[in-house]
C-alpha positions as CSV (number, residue, x, y, z in Angstrom):
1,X,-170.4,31.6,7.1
2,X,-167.3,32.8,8.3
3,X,-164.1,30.5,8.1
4,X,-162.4,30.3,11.1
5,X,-158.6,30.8,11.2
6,X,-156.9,27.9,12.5
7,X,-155.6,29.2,15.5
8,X,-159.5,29.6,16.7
9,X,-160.0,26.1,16.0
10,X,-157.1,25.0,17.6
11,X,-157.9,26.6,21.0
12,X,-162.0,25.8,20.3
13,X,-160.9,22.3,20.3
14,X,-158.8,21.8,23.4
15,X,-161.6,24.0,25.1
16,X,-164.0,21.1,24.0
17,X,-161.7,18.2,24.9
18,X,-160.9,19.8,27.8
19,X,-165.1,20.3,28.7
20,X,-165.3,16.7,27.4
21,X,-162.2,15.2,29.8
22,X,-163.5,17.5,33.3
23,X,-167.0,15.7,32.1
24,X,-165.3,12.2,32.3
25,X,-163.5,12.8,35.2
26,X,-166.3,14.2,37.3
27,X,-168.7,11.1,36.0
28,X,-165.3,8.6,37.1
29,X,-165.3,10.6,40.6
30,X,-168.8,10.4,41.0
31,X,-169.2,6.8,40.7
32,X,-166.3,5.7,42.6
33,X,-167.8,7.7,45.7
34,X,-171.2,6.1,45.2
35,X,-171.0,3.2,47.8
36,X,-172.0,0.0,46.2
37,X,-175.1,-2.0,46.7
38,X,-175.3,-3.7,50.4
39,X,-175.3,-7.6,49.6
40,X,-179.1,-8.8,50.2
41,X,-179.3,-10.7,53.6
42,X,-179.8,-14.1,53.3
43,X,-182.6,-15.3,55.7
44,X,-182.3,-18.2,58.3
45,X,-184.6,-20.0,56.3
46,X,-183.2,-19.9,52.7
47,X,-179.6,-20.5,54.5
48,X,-181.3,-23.8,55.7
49,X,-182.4,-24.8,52.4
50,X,-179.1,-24.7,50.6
51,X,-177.8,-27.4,50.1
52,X,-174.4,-26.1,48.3
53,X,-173.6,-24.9,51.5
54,X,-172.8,-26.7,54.9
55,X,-172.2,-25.6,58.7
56,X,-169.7,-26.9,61.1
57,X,-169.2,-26.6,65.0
58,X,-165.9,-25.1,66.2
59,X,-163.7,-25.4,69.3
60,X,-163.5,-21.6,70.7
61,X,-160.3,-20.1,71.7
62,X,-161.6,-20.5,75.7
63,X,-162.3,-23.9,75.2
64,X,-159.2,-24.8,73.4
65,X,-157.1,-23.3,76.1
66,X,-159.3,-24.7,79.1
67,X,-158.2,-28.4,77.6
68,X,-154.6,-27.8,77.1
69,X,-154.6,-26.0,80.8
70,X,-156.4,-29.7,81.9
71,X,-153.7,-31.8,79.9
72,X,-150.9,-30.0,81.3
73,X,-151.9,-30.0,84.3
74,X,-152.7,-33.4,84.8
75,X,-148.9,-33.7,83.7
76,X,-147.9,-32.0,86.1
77,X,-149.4,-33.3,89.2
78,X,-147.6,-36.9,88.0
79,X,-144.2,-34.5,87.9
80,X,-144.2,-35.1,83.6
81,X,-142.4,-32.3,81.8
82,X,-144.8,-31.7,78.5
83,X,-145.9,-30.2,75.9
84,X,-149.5,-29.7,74.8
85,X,-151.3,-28.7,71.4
86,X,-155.2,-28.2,70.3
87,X,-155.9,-28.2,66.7
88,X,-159.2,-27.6,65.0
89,X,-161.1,-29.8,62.8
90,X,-159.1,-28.2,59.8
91,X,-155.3,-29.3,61.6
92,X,-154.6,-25.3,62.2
93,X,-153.1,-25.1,66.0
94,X,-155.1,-23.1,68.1
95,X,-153.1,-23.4,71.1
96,X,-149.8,-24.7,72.3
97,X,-148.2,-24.9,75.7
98,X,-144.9,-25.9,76.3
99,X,-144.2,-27.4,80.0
100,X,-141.7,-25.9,82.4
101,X,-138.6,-28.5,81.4
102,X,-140.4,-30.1,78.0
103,X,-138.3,-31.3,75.6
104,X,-136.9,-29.3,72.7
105,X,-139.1,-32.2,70.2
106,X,-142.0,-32.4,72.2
107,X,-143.6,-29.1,71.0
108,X,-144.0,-30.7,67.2
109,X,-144.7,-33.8,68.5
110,X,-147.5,-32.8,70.4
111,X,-149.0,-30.6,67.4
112,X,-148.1,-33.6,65.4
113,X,-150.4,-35.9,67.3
114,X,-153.0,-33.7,68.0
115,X,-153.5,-33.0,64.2
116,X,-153.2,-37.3,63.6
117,X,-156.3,-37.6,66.1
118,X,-158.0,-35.0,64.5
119,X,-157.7,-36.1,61.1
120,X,-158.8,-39.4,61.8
121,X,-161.3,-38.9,64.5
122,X,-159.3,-41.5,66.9
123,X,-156.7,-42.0,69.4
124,X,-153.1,-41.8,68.3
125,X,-152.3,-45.2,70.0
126,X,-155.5,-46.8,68.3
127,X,-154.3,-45.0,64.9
128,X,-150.6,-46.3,66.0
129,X,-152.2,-49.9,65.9
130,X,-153.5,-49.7,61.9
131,X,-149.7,-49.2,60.6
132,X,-148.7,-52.8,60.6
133,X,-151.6,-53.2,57.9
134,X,-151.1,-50.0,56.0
135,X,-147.1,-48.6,57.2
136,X,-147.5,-46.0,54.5
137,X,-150.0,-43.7,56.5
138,X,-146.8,-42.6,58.6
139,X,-145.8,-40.8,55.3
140,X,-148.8,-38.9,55.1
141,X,-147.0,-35.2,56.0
142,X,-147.8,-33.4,59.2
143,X,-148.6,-37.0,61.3
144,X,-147.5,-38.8,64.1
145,X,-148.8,-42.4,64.4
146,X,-147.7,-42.4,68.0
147,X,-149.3,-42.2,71.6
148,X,-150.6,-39.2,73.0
149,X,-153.1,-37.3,70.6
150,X,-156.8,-37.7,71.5
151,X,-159.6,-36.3,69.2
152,X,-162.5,-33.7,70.6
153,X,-166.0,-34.2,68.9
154,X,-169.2,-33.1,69.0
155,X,-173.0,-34.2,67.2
156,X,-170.7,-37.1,66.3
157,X,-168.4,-35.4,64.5
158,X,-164.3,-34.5,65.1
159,X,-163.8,-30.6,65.9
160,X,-160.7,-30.7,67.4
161,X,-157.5,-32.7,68.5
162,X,-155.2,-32.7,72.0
163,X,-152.1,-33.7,72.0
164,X,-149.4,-34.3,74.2
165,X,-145.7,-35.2,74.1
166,X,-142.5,-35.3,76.0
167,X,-143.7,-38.0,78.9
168,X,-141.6,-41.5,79.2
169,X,-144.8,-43.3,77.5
170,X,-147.3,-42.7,75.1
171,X,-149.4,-43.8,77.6
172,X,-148.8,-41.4,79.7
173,X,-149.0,-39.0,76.9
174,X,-152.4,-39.8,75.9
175,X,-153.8,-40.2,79.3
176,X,-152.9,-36.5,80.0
177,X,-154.4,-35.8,76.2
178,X,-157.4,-37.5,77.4
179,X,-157.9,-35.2,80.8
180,X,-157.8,-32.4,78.3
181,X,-160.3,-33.8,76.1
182,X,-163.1,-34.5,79.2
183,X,-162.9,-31.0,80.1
184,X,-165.1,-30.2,77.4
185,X,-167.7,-32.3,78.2
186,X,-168.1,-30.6,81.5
């Protein structure tokens, strides 16, 4: 056999390494075009069955809006400048409306109440009530332990809270909270 000069074996191997990295990157190009596996459906019934998993009912962005248009309005026809908020069941706002003349606080206080009713499943004026047994609740961040937030439920449980704030009572407040709230029954 013939030895080969080294030259030859030079340029033979980076031909080879060459073959061997083209190889690599075709196989590397190949697979990252190749879609991946669709996720197997999970059927009705085995989604029933789980019980690591859980389903809740959520206020839609209609109905959210529909209940703050009620609250506001019923503000208005009693000449109250407010402002309304709707929070889901997790506290996130899903609407706010801010009444021709409102009050520069009345926007966070609204959102404030609304997310108090909501997190307790109960009227801020009931919930306003409980302090003078436990005063630390009004430290718990994001609440207002005044009058004016009502919650929204449904099957028993709390999907949403209206709140209202910027009239001369809480009262008031709530009661216009409250007009919101019935709209969704109807």
């Amino acid at each position: 056999m013939k030895k080969l000069s080294l030259r030859t074996r030079v340029l033979t191997g980076t031909v080879a390494a060459g073959a061997l990295a083209a190889g690599t990157f075709g196989a590397v190009s190949a697979n990252a075009a190749t879609p991946a596996a669709a996720p197997t459906a999970v059927t009705a019934d085995a989604a029933n069955t789980n019980t690591n998993t859980t389903q809740s009912t959520h206020l839609t962005i209609e109905a959210a809006t529909k209940a703050a248009r009620a609250a506001l309005d019923a503000a208005e026809k009693e000449n109250q400048r407010v402002s309304v908020a709707v929070v889901d069941r997790n506290g996130n706002t899903l609407v706010t409306l801010r009444g021709d003349g409102s009050g520069p606080q009345s926007y966070e206080s609204a959102e404030k109440k609304a997310y108090t009713a909501v997190s307790w499943n109960a009227p801020t004026s009931v919930l306003a009530g409980r302090l003078a047994n436990a005063p630390t609740l009004k430290d718990i961040p994001g609440t207002l332990f005044l009058a004016g937030g009502a919650p929204v439920t449904a099957k028993g449980a709390p999907i949403a809270g209206i709140g209202v704030a910027g009239a001369p009572s809480g009262d008031l407040d709530e009661k216009f909270a409250q007009a919101g709230a019935a709209t969704l029954g109807k």
